[in-house]
C-alpha positions, -999 to 999 in steps of 0.1 A, spaced: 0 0 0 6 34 -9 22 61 21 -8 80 38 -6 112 37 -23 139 57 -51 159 45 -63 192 54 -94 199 79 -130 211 67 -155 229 77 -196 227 61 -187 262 40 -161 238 23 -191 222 5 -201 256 -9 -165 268 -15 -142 241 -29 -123 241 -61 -143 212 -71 -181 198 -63 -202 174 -74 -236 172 -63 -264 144 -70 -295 136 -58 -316 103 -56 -354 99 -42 -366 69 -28 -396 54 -16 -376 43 16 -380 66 55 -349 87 65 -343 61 94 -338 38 68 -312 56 45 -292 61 78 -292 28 86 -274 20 55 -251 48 56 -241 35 93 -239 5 77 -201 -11 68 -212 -36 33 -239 -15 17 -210 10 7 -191 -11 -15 -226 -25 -31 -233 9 -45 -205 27 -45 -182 8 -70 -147 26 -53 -153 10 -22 -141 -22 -14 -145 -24 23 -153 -1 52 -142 -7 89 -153 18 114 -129 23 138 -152 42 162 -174 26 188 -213 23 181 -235 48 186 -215 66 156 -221 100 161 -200 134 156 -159 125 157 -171 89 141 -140 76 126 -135 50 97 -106 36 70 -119 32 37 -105 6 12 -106 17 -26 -102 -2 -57 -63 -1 -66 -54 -4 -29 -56 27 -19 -71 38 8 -91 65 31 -91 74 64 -121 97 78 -138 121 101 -174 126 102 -171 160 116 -217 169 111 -238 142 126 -278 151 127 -293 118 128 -316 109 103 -307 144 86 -273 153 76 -235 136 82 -206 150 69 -172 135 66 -138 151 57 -106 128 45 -82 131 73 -53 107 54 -51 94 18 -32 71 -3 -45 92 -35 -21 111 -42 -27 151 -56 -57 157 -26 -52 185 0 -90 183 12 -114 158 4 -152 158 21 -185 147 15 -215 158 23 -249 134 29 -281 155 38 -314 137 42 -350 147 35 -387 136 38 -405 146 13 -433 117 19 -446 91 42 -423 69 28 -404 90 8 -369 103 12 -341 126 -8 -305 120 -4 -284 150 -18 -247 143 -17 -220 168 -21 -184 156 -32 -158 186 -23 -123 185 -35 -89 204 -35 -66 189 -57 -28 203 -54 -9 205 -84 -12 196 -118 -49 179 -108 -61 209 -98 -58 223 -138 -79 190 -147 -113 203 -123 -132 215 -150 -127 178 -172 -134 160 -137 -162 172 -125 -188 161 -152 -172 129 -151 -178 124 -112 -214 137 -122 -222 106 -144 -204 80 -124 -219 96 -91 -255 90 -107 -249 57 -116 -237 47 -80 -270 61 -68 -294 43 -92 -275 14 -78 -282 28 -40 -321 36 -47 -326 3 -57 -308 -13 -23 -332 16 -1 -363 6 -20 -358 -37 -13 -373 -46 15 -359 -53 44 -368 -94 51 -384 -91 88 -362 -112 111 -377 -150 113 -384 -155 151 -365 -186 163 -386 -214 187 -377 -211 222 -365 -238 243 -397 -243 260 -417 -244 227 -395 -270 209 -415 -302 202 -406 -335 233 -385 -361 220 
């Protein structure tokens, strides 16, 4: 594997400021509680996202502000991050606080969620990026790249939010099992 090296803090503005942002959107017939679940979650990530290859939070549950978690990506690089905004059920936001990618200086993203049903939620994530040298020239070929690829990744998600979720089967207890 690749050296880490260190990233640069965030703050929210960053997702209104940076050099480079994506943003997407997805709506699905799923509740907010559910989309969080899955963004708690450590698999669903690399079933949607097609970067990831495995997540392993390295904070202890309840994950909540200062959550922290190491990110394998395809190539073998690898992430590790802050989730510096936690709203549950409405917003997290994570910054990159060490990378294997090399040309980042500040990497975040930004997950807000909101009900716009019964059983209805929108997901709008923000991607926010500083790029040091020669990558920073490329922002303007990058960014509608991301776009596309982004929205495929989250036709991929809405499909996992809108499968249900099969009820846990409840198992006999001892005193119910049939008498040999």
């Amino acid at each position: 594997m690749s050296e880490l090296n260190k990233l640069d803090p965030v703050t929210l503005d960053f997702f209104d400021t940076a050099p480079l942002r994506v943003q997407c959107s997805l709506q699905a017939k799923c509740t907010p509680e559910r989309l969080f679940e899955t963004l708690r979650g450590d698999t669903v990530w690399t079933e949607w996202a097609g970067v990831i290859e495995g997540v392993e939070w390295t904070s202890e549950k309840p994950y909540a502000k200062n959550a922290t978690r190491n990110v394998s990506l395809a190539g073998g690089m690898m992430v590790k991050e802050l989730f510096f905004h936690w709203e549950e059920n409405e917003r997290i936001a994570f910054y990159v606080t060490e990378s294997t990618i090399p040309g980042l200086s500040k990497f975040a993203e930004d997950y807000r969620v909101e009900r716009v049903g019964p059983n209805e939620t929108r997901l709008i994530w923000t991607v926010a990026i500083e790029n040091q040298g020669f990558m920073r020239h490329l922002n303007a070929i990058t960014a509608p790249v991301m776009k596309l690829v982004f929205q495929s990744w989250l036709k991929r998600y809405k499909k996992i939010l809108e499968t249900p979720v099969p009820k846990p089967t409840a198992q006999p207890s001892s005193g119910s099992l049939p008498r040999a």
